[in-house]
N, C-alpha and C positions, 0 to 999 in steps of 0.2 A: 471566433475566439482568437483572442492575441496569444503571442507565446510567451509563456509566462518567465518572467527574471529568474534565474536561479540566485540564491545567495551567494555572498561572498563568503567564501573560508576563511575562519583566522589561521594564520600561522602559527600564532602563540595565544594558547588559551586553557583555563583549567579544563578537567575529565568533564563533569558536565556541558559546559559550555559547547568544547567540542564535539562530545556525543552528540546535541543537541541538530548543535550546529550539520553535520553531515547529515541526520537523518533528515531536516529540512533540504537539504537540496538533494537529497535522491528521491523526497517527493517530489518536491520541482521540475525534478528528471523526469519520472514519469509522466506529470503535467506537460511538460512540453513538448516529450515524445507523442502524445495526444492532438496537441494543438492544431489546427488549420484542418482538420478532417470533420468530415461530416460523418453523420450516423453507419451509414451503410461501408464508408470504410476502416469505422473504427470498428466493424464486426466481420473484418476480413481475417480469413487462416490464410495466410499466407507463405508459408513453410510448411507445408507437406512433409509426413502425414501428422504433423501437430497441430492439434485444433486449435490450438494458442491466437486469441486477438488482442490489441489494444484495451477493446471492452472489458473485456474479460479479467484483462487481468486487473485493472480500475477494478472490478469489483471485487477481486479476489482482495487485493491491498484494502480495502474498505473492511473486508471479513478480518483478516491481519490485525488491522489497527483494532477493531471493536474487537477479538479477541484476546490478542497480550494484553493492553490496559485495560478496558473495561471487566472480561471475565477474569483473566488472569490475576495482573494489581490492585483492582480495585473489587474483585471478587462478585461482582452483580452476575449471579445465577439466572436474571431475567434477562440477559440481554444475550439470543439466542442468535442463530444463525440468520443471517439476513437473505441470501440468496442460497445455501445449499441445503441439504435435508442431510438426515442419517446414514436415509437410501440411494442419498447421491450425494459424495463427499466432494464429485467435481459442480456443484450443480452452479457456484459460484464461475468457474472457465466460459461456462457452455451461454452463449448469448444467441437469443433469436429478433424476429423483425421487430420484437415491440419494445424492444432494451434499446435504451435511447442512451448517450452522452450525458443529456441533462440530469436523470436519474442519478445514471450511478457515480457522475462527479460530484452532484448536491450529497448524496450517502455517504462519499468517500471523503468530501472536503468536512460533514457533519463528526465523522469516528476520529479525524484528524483532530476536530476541534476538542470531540471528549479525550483523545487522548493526552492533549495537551493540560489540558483541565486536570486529568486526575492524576500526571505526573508532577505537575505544580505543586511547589510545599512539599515534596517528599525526596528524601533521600537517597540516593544512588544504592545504599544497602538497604533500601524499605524493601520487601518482600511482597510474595504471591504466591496462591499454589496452582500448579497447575492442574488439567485434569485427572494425569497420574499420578499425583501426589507430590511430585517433588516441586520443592518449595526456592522460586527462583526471585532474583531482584533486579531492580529496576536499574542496576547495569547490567544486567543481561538481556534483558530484552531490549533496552538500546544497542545494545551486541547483536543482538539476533534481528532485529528489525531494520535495521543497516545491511548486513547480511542478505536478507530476503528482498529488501529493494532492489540494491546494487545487484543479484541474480536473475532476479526480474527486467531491469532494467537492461541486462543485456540480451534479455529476449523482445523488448521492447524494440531494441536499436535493430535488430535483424527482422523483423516485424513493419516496423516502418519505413525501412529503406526498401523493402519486398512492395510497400502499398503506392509510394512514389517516388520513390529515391534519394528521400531524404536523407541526410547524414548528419553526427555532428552531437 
């Protein structure tokens, strides 16, 4: 797998564009934090005692994106958890030998795509409710989903330079 380009930032750009804009490249981020690793060590915990992997969290961001947009904004009650359960709220973290790369990057690039889709055409104050009821918009979850990237992301960087030494 190549390392994927991050985008380029504007400088100058309306709220959407740059919401946009940033959460595309802390995907990216993630993506290329991933990059050049094979299966077995994108399933390494490598910072004790946090079972935290690469995998993992690929999947968890895949759970993220299909929950803000799809249940949240776009309200599909059918589109339920993908990897965790009720009875396990971490079930999304926790990766074993048969969780492969391929998987849960096709999962995570697919919730990417719907998210994009059903942010299209709608406006920064279009609305969602969440599952406590409060009713949020589609600038806040670009708020919050930047947020949980870029947090992510810095577990990401101390994760990967733990599995080779990568930095950067």
């Amino acid at each position: 797998m190549s390392t994927p380009e991050r985008p380029e930032m504007p400088g100058i750009a309306d709220e959407r564009t740059g919401l946009e804009a940033w959460l595309d490249f802390h995907r990216a981020t993630l993506a290329a934090k991933c990059a050049g690793l094979d299966d077995e060590q994108l399933r390494l915990a490598t910072a004790p005692p946090s079972p935290l992997t690469l995998l993992g969290l690929v999947r968890h961001m895949a759970e993220v994106e299909r929950g803000w947009f799809r249940r949240v904004l776009a309200g599909e009650k059918e589109a339920g958890p993908l990897y965790y359960t009720e009875d396990n709220l971490d079930g999304d973290f926790e990766v074993g030998e048969g969780d492969t790369w391929q998987e849960a990057y096709a999962t995570w690039q697919a919730e990417i795509a719907a998210a994009r889709g059903i942010a299209r055409g709608r406006s920064l104050t279009d609305t969602g409710v969440h599952r406590n009821g409060e009713e949020l918009d589609l600038r806040w979850i670009y708020l919050h989903m930047i947020e949980e990237y870029a947090r992510h992301n810095g577990h990401a960087d101390l994760i990967r330079e733990r599995v080779d030494g990568a930095t950067g």
